[in-house]
mmCIF file of the N, C-alpha and C atoms, coordinates in Angstrom:
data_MODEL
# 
_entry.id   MODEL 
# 
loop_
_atom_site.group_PDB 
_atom_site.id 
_atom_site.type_symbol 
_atom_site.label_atom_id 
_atom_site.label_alt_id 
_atom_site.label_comp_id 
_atom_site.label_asym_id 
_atom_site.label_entity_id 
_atom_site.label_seq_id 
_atom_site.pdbx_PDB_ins_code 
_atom_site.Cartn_x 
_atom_site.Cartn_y 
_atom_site.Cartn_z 
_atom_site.occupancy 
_atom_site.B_iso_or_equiv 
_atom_site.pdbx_formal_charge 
_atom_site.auth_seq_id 
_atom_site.auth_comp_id 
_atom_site.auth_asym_id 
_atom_site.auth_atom_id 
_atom_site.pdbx_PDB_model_num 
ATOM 1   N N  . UNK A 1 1  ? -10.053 9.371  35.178 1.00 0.00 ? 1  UNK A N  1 
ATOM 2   C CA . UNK A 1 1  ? -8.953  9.185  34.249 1.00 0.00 ? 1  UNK A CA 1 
ATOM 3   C C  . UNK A 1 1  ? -9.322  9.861  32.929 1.00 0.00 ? 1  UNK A C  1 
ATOM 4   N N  . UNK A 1 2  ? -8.200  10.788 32.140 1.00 0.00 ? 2  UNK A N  1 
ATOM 5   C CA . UNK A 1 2  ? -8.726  11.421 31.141 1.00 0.00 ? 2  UNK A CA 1 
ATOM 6   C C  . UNK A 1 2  ? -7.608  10.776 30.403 1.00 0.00 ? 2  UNK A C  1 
ATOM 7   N N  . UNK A 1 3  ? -8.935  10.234 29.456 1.00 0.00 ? 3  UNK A N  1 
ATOM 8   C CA . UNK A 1 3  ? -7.974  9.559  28.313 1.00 0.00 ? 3  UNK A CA 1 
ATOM 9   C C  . UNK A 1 3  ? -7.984  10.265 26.559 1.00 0.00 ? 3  UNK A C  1 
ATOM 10  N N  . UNK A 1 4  ? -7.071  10.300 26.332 1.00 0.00 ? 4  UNK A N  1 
ATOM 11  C CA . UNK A 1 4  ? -6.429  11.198 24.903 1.00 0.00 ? 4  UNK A CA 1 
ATOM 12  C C  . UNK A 1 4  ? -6.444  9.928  23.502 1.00 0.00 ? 4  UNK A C  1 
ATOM 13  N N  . UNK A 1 5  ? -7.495  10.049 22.635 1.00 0.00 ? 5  UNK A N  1 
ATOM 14  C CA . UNK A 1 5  ? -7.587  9.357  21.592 1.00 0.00 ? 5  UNK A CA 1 
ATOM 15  C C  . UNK A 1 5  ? -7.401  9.741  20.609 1.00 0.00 ? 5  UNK A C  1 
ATOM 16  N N  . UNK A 1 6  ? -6.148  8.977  19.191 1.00 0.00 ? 6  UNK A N  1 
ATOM 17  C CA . UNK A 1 6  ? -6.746  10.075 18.229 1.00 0.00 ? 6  UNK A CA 1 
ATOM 18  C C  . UNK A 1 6  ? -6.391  8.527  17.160 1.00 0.00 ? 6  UNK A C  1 
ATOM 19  N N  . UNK A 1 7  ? -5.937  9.100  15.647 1.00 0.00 ? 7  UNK A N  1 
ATOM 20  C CA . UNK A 1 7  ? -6.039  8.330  15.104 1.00 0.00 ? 7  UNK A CA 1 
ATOM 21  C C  . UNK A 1 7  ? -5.370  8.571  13.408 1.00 0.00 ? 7  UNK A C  1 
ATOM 22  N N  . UNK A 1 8  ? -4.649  7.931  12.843 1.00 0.00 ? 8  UNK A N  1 
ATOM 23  C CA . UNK A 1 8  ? -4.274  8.271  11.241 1.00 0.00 ? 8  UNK A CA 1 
ATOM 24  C C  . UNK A 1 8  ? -3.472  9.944  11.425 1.00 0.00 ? 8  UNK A C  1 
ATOM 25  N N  . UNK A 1 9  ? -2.516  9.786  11.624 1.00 0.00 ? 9  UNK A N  1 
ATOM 26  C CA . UNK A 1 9  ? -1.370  10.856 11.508 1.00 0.00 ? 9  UNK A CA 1 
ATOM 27  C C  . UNK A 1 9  ? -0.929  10.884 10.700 1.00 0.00 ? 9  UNK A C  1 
ATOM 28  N N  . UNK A 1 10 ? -0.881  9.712  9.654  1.00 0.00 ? 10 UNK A N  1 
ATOM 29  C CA . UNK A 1 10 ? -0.092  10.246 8.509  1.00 0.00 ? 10 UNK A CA 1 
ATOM 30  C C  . UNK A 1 10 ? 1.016   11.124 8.292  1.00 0.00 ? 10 UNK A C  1 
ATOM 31  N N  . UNK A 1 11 ? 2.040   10.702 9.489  1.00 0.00 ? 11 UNK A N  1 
ATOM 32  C CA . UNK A 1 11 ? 3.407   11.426 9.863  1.00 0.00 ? 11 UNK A CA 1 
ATOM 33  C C  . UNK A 1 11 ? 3.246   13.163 9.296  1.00 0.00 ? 11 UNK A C  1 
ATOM 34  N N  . UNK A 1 12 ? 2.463   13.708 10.102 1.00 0.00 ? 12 UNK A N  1 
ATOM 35  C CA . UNK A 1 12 ? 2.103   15.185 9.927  1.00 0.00 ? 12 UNK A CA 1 
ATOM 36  C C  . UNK A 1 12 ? 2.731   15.531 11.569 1.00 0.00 ? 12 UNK A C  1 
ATOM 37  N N  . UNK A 1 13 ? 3.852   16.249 10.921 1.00 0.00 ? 13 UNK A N  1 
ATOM 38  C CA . UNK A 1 13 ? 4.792   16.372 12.673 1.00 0.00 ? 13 UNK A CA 1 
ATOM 39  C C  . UNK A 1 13 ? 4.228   17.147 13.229 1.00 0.00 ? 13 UNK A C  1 
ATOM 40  N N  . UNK A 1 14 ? 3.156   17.967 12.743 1.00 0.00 ? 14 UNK A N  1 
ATOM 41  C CA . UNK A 1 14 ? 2.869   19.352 13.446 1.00 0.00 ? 14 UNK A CA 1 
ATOM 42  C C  . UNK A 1 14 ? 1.700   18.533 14.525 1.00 0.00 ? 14 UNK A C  1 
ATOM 43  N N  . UNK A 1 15 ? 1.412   17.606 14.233 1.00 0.00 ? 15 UNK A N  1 
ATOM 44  C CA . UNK A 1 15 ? 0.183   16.814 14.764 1.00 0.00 ? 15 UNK A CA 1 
ATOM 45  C C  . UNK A 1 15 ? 0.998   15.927 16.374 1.00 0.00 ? 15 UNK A C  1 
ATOM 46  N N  . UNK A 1 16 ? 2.108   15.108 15.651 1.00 0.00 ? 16 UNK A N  1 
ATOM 47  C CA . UNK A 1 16 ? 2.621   14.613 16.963 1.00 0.00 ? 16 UNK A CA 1 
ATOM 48  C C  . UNK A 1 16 ? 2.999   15.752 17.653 1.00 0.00 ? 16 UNK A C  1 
ATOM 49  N N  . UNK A 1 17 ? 3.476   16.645 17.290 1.00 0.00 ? 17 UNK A N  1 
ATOM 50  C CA . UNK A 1 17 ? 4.297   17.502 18.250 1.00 0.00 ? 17 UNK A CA 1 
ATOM 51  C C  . UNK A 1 17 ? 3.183   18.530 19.240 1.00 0.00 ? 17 UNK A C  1 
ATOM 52  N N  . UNK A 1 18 ? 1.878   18.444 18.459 1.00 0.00 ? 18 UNK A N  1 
ATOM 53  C CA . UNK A 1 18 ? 0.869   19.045 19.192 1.00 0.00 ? 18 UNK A CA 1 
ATOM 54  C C  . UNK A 1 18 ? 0.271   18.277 20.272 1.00 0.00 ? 18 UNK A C  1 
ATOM 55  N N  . UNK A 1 19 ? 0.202   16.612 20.151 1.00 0.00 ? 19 UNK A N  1 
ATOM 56  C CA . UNK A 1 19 ? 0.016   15.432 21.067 1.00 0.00 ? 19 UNK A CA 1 
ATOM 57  C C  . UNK A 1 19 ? 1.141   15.451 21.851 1.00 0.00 ? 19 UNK A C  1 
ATOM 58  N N  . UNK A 1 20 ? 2.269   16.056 22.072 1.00 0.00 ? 20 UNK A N  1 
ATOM 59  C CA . UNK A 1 20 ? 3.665   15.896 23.041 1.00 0.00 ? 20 UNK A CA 1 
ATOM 60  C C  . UNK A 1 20 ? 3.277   17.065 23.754 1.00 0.00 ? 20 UNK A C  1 
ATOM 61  N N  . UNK A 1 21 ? 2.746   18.445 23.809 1.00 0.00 ? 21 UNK A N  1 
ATOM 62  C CA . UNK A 1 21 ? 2.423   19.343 24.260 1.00 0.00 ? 21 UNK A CA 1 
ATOM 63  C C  . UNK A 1 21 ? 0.920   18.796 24.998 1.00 0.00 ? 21 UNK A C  1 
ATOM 64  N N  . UNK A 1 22 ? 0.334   18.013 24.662 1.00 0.00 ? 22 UNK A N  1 
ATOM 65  C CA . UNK A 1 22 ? -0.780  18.150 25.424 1.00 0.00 ? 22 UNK A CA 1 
ATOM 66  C C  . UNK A 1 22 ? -0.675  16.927 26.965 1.00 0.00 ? 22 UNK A C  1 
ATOM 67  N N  . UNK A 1 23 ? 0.612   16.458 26.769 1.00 0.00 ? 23 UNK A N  1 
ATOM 68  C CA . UNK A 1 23 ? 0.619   15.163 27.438 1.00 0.00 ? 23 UNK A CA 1 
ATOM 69  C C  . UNK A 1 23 ? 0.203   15.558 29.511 1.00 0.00 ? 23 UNK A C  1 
ATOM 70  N N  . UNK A 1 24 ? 0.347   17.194 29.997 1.00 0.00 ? 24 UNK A N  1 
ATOM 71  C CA . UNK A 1 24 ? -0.141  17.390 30.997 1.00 0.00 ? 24 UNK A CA 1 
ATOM 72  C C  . UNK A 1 24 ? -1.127  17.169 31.362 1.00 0.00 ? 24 UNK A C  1 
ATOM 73  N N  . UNK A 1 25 ? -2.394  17.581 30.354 1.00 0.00 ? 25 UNK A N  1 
ATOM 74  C CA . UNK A 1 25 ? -3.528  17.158 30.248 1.00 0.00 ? 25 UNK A CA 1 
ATOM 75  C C  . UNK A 1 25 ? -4.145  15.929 30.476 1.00 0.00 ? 25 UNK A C  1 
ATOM 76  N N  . UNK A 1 26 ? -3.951  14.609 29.812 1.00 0.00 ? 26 UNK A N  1 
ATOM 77  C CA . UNK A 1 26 ? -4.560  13.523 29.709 1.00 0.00 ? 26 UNK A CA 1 
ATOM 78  C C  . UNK A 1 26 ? -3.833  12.411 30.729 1.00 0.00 ? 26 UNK A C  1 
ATOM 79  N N  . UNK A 1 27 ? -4.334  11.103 30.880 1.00 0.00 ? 27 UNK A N  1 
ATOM 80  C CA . UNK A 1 27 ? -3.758  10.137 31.800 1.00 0.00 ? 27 UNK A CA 1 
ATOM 81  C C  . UNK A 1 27 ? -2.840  9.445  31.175 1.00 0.00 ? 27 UNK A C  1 
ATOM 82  N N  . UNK A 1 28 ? -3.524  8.778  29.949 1.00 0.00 ? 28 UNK A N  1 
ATOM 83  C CA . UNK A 1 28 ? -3.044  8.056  28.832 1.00 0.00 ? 28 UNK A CA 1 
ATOM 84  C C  . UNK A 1 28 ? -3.191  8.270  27.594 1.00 0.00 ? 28 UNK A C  1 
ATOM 85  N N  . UNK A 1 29 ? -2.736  8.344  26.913 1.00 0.00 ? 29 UNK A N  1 
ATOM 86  C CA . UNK A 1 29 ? -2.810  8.395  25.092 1.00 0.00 ? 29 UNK A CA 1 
ATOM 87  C C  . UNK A 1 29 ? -3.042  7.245  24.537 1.00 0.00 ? 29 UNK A C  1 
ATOM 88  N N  . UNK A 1 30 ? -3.666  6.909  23.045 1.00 0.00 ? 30 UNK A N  1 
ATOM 89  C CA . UNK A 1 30 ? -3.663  5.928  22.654 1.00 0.00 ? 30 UNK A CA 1 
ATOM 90  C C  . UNK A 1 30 ? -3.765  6.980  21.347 1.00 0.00 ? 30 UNK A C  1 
ATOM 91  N N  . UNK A 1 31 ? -3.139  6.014  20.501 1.00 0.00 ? 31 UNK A N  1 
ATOM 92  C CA . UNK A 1 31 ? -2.998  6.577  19.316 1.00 0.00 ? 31 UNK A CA 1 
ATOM 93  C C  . UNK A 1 31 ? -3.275  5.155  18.250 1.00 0.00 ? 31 UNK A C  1 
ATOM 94  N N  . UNK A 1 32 ? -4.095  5.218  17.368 1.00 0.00 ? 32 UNK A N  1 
ATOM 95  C CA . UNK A 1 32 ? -4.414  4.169  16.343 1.00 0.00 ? 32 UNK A CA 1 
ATOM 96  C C  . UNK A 1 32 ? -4.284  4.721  14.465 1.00 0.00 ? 32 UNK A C  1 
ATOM 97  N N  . UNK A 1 33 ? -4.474  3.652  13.982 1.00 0.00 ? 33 UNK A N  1 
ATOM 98  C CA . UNK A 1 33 ? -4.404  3.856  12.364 1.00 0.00 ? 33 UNK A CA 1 
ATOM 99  C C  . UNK A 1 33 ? -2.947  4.221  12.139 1.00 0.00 ? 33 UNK A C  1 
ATOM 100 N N  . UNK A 1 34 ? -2.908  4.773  10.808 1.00 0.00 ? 34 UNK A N  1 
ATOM 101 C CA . UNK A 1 34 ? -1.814  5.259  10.191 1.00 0.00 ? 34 UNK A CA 1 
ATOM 102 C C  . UNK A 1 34 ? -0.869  6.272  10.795 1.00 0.00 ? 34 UNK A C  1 
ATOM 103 N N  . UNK A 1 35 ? -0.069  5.637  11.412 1.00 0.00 ? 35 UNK A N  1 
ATOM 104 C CA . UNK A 1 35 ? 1.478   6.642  11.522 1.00 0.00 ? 35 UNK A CA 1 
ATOM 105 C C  . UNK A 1 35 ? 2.590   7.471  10.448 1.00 0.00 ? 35 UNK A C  1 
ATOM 106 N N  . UNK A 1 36 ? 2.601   6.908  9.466  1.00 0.00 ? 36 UNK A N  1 
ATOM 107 C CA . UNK A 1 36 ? 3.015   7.082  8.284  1.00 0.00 ? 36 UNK A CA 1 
ATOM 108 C C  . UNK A 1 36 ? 2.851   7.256  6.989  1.00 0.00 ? 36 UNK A C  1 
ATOM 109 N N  . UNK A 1 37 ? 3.431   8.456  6.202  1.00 0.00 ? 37 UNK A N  1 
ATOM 110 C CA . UNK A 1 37 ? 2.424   8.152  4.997  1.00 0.00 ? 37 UNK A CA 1 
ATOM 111 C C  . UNK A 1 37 ? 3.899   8.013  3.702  1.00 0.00 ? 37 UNK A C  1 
ATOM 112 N N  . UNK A 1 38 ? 3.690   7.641  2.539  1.00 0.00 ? 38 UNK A N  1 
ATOM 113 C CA . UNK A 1 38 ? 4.305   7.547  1.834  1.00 0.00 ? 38 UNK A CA 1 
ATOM 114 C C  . UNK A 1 38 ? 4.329   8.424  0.757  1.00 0.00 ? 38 UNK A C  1 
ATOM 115 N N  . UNK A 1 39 ? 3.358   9.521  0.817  1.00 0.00 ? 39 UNK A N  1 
ATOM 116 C CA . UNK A 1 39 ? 3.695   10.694 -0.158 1.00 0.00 ? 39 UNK A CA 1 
ATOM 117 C C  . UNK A 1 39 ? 4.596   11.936 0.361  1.00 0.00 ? 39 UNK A C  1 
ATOM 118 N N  . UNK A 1 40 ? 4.815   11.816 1.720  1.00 0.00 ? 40 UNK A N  1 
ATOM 119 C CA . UNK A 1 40 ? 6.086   12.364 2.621  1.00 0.00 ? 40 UNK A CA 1 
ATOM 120 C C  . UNK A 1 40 ? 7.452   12.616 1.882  1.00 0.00 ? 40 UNK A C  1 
ATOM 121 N N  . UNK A 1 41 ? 7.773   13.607 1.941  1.00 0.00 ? 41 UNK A N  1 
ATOM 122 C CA . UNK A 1 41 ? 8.834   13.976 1.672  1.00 0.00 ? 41 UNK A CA 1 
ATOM 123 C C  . UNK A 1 41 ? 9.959   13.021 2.371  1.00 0.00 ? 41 UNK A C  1 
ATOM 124 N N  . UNK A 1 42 ? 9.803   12.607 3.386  1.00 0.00 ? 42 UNK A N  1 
ATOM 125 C CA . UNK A 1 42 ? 11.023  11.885 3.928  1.00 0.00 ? 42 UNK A CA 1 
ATOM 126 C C  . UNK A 1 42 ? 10.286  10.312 3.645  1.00 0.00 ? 42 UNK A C  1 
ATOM 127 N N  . UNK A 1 43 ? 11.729  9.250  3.504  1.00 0.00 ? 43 UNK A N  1 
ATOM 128 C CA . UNK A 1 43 ? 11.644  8.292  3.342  1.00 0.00 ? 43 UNK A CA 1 
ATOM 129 C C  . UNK A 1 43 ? 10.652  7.208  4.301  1.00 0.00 ? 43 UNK A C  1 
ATOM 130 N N  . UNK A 1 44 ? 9.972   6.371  4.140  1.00 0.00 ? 44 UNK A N  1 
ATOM 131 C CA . UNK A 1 44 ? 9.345   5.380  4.637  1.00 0.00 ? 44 UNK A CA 1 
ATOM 132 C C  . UNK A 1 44 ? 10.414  4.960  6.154  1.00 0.00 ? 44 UNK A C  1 
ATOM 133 N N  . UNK A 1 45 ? 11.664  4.942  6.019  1.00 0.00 ? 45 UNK A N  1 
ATOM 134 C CA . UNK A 1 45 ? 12.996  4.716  6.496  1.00 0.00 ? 45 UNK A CA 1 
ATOM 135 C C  . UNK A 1 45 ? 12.830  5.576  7.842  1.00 0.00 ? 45 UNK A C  1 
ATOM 136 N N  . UNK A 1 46 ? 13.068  6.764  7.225  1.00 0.00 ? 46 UNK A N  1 
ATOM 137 C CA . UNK A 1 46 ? 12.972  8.243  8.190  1.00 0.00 ? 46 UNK A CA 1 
ATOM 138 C C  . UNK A 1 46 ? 12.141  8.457  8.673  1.00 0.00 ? 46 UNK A C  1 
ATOM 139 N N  . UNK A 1 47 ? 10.919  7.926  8.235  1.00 0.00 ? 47 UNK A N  1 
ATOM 140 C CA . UNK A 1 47 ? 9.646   7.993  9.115  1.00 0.00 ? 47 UNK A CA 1 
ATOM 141 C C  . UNK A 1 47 ? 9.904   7.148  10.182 1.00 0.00 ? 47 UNK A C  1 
ATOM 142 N N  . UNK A 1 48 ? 9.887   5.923  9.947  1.00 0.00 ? 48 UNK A N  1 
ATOM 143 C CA . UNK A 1 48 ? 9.949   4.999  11.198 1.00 0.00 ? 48 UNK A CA 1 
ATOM 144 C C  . UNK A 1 48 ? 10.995  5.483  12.388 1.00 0.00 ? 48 UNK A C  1 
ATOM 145 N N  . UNK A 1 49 ? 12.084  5.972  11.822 1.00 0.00 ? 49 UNK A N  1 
ATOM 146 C CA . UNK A 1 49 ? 13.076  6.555  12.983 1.00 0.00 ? 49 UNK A CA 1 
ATOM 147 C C  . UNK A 1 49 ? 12.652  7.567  13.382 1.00 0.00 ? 49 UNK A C  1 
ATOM 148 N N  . UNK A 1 50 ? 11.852  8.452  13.057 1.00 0.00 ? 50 UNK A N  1 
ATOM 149 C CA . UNK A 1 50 ? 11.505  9.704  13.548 1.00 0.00 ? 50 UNK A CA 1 
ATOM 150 C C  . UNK A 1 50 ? 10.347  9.341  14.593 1.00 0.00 ? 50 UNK A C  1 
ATOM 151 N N  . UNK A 1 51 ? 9.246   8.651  14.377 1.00 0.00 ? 51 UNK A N  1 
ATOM 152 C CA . UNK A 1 51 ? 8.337   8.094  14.914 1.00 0.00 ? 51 UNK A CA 1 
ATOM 153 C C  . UNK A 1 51 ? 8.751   7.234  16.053 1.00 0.00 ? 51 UNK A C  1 
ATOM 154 N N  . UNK A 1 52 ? 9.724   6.444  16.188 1.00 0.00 ? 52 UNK A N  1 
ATOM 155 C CA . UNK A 1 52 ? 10.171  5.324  16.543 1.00 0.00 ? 52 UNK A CA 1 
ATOM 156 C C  . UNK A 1 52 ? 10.817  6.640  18.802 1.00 0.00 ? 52 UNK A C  1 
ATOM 157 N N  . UNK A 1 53 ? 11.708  7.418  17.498 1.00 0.00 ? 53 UNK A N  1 
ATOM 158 C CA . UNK A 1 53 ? 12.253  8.670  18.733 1.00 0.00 ? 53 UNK A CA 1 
ATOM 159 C C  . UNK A 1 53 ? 11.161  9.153  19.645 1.00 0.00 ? 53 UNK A C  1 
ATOM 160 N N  . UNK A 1 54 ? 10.199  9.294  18.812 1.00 0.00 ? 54 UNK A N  1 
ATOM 161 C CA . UNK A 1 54 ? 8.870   9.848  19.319 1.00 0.00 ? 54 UNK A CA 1 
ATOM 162 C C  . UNK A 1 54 ? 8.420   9.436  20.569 1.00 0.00 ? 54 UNK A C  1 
ATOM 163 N N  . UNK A 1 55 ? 8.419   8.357  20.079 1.00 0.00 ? 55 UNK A N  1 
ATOM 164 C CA . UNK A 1 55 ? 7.389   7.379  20.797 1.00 0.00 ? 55 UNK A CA 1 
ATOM 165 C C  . UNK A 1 55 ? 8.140   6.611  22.094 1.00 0.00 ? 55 UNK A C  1 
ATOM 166 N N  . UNK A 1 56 ? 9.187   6.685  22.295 1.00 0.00 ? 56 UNK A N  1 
ATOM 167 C CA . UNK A 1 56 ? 10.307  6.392  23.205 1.00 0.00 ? 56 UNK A CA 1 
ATOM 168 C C  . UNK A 1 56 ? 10.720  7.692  24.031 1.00 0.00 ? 56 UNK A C  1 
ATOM 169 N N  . UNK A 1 57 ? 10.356  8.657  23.689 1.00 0.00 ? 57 UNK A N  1 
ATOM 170 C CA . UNK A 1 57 ? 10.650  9.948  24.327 1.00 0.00 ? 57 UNK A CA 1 
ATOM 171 C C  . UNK A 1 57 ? 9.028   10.378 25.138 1.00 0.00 ? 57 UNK A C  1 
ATOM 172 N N  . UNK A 1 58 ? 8.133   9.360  25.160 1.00 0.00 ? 58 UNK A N  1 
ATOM 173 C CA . UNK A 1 58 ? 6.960   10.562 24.958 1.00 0.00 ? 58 UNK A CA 1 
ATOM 174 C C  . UNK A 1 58 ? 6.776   9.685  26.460 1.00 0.00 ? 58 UNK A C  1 
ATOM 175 N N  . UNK A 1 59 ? 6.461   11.002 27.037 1.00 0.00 ? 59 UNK A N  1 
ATOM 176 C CA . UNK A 1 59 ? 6.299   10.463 28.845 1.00 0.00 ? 59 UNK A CA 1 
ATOM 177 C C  . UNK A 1 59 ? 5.241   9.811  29.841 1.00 0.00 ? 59 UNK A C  1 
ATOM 178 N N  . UNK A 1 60 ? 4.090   10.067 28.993 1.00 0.00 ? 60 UNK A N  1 
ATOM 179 C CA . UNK A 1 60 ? 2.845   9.576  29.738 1.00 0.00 ? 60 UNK A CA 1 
ATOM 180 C C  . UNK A 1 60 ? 2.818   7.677  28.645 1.00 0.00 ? 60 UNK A C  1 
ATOM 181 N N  . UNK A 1 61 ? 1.659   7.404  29.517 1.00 0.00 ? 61 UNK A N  1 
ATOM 182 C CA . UNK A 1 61 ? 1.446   6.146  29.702 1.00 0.00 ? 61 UNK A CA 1 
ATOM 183 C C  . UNK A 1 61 ? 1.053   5.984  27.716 1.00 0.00 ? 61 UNK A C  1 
ATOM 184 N N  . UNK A 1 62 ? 0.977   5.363  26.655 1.00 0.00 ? 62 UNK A N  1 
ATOM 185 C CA . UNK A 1 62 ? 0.964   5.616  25.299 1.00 0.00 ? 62 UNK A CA 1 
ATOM 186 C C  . UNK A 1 62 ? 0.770   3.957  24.796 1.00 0.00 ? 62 UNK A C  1 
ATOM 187 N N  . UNK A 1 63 ? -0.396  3.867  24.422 1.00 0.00 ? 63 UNK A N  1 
ATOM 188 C CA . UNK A 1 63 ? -1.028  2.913  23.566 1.00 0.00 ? 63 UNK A CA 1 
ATOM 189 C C  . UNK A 1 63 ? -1.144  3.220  22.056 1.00 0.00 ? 63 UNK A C  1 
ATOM 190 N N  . UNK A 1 64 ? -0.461  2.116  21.371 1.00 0.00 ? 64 UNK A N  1 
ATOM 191 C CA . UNK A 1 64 ? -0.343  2.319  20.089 1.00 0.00 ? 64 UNK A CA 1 
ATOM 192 C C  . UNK A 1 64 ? -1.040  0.863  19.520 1.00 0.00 ? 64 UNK A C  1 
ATOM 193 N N  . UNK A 1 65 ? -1.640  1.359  18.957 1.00 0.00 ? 65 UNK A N  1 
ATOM 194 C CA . UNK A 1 65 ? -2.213  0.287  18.052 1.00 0.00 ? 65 UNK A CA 1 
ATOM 195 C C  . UNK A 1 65 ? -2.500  0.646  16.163 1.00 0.00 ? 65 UNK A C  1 
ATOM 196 N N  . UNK A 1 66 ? -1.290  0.520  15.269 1.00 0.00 ? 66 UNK A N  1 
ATOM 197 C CA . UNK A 1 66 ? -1.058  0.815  14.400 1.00 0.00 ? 66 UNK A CA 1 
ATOM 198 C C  . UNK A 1 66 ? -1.442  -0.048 13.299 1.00 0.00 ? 66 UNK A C  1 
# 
């Protein structure tokens, strides 16, 4: 089983969207720490919905512990 760890994203999309491309690769994902950051151009609001899409769209097996 190849498992995919990472950690503190600090809503840097280029980062999730590079973890959605790798999802052939690994069994499971787990993703921990900070999802969000608040010096973001988009709202605290918009983060969570953007993240929220994310994470409901994303196809392999996905452990979040935030």
């Amino acid at each position: 089983m190849n498992i995919f760890h990472t950690t503190d994203l600090h809503f840097n999309k280029n980062w999730f969207q590079w973890i959605e491309k790798e999802q052939d690769k690994y069994d499971v994902f787990c993703i921990s720490g900070d999802f969000l950051c608040s010096s973001k151009d988009e709202t605290v609001q918009e983060q969570i919905l953007w993240v929220s899409a994310w994470i409901v769209n994303f196809k392999k097996p996905l452990i979040v512990c935030s």
